[in-house]
N, C-alpha and C positions, 0 to 999 in steps of 0.2 A: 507184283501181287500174285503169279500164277504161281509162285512157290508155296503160296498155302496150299492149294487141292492138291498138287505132286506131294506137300509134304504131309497130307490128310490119306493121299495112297502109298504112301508106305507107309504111313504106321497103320492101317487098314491090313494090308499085306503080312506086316509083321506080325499082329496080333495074330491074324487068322492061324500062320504058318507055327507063330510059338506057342498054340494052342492044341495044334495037331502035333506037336510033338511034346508035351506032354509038360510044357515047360513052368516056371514060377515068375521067373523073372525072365526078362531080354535085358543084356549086358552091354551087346555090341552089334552094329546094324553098319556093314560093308557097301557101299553106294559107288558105282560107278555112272560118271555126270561127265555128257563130250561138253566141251565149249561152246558149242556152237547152239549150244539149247539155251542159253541166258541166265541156266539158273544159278542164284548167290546160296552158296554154301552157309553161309554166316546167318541169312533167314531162315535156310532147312533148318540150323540147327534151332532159331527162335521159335518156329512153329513147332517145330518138334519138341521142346521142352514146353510148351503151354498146352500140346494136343496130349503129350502123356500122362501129364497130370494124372496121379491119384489109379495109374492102371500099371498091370509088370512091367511097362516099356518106361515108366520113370526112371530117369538117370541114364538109360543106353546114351552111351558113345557111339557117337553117329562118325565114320569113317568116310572118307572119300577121294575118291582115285579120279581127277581131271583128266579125260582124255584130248589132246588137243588136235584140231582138225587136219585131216588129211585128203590127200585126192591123187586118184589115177587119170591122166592124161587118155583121154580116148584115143589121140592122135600116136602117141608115141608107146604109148602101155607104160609110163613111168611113175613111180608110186611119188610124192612130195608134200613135205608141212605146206598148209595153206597160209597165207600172211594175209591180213587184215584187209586192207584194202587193194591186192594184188590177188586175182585170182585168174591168172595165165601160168602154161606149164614154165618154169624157167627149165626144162630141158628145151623143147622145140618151139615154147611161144604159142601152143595150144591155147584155144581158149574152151574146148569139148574136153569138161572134166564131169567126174562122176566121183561124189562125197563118197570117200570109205573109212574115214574114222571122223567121231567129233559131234557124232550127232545120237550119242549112247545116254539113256537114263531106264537104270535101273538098280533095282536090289540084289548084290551079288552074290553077299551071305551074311544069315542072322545067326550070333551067339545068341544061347540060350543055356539056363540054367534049370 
């Protein structure tokens, strides 16, 4: 359910931004979402077509780029995809890691008309 307020701020976000540029419509809304935030792409886009209703952002094509989680090994400095239920470095068997991708939500870029 948290994908309704993530998806009530972005089209918050969108509007504001395609109103300061001077826009009619919004076409196209670029979304970069890590994995590791839970969120379902398939509800962004439900809420987002029932929150645009009847405002420019009706119909935008909502885009999105999964990024899948990553981590640096504190022990060894070695960068690796994280796998689900395994989170030791397979280089040295680290267990001191520190998340560097996977945990990204945001708006990356809005078409506008």
């Amino acid at each position: 359910m948290h994908e309704l307020a993530i998806t009530q701020n972005i089209f918050d976000l969108t509007l504001e931004q395609a109103r300061q540029a001077g826009a009619r419509r919004v076409g196209k809304i670029n979304l970069v979402i890590g994995e590791m935030t839970g969120v379902v792409s398939d509800c962004v886009r439900f809420y987002f077509g029932f929150i645009s209703r009847g405002t420019m952002a009706e119909g935008a094509t909502l885009s999105f780029v999964m990024v899948p989680p990553k981590a640096k090994c504190r022990d060894c400095n070695k960068l690796f995809k994280l796998k689900e239920f395994d989170w030791t470095c397979p280089h040295c068997g680290g267990s001191r890691l520190q998340i560097v991708a996977g945990e990204e939500l945001f708006v990356e870029s809005i078409e506008v008309e």
